[in-house]
C-alpha positions in Angstrom: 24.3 -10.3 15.6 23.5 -12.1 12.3 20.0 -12.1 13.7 19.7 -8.3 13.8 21.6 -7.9 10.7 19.1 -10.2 9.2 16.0 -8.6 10.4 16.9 -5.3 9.2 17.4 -6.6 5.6 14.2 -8.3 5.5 12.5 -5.0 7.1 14.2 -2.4 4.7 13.2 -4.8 1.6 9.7 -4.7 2.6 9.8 -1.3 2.6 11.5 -0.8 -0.7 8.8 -3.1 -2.2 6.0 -1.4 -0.9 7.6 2.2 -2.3 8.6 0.3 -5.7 4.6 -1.3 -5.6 3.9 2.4 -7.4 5.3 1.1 -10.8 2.8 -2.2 -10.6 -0.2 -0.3 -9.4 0.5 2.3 -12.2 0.7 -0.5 -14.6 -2.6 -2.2 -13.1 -4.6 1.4 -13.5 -3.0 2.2 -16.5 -5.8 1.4 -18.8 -8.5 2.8 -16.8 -7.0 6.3 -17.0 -8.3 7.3 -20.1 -11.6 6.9 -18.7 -11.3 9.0 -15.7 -10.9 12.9 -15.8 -8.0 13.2 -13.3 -8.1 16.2 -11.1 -5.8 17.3 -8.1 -1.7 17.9 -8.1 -0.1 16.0 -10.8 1.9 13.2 -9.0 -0.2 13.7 -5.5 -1.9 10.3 -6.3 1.6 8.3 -6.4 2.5 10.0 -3.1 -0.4 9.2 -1.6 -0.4 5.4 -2.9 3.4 5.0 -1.3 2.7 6.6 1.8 -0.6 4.5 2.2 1.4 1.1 1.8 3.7 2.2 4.0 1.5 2.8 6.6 -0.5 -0.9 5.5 3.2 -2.8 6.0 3.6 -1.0 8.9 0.3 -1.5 10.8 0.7 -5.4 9.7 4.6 -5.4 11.2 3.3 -4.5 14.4 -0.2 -6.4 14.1 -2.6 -3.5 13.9 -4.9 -5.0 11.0 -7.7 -2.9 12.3 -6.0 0.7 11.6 -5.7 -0.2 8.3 -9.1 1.5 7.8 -8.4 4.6 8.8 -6.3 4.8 5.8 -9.3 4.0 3.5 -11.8 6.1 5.9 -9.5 9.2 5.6 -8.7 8.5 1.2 -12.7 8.5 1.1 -13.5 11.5 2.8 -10.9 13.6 0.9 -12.5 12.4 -2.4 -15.6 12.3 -1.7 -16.5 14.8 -3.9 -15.2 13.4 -7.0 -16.7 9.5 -5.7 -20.0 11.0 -7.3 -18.6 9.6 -10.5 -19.1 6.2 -10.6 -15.8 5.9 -13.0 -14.1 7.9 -10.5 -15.0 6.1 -8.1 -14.6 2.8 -9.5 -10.9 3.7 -10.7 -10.4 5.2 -7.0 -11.4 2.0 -5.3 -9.4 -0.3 -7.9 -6.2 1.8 -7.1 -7.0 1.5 -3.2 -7.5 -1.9 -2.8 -4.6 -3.1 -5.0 -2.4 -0.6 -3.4 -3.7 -2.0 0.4 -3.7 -5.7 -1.0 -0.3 -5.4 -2.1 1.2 -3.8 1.2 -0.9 -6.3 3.5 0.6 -9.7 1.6 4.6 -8.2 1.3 3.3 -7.5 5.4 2.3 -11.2 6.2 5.0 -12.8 4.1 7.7 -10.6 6.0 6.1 -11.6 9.6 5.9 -15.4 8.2 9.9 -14.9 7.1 10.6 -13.2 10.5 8.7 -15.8 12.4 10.2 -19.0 11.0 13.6 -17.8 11.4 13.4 -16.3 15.1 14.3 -20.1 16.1 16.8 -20.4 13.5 20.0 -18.0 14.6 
């Protein structure tokens, strides 16, 4: 039982670090925004960045690496518009690999975790 119990706590604080990863990629992008004319809903981009890394941790939890890139594929298509900017762009793909970088090592540190304790309960 401590097994499960233990499992669940290391899954739902991967998940909470992947949500909470918003305020660091923020902080990363932060002084490139002033270079950048932002367009779109005010906030979407946050959204977007949350549910992406959710989607990264949880193609890694159940070793689907190669999905991944239909999260990038599908970001570029519905900017590809304002990727004619090479700012834009450049901000866009600094925001989207530290977002997917971030996800994919909280995603391999949880499956080491998970898989050096499977023996240990």
């Amino acid at each position: 039982m401590v097994r499960v119990y233990f499992k669940i706590a290391i899954l739902v604080s991967a998940y909470l670090a992947v949500i909470a990863g918003a305020y660091f990629i923020r902080l990363m992008l932060r002084r490139y925004e002033e270079e950048v004319e932002m367009s779109g809903l005010r906030g979407a981009g946050t959204i977007i960045g949350i549910i992406e890394r959710v989607m990264v941790l949880t193609f890694v939890l159940v070793d689907q690496y190669t999905a991944i890139t239909v999260i990038f594929a599908a970001k570029s298509i519905a900017r590809f518009n304002e990727l004619k900017d090479r700012k834009m762009a450049e901000y866009y793909l600094i925001g989207t690999l530290l977002s997917i970088t971030f996800a994919l090592l909280v995603g391999v540190v949880v499956r080491a975790i998970l898989a050096g304790y499977e023996g240990a309960f």
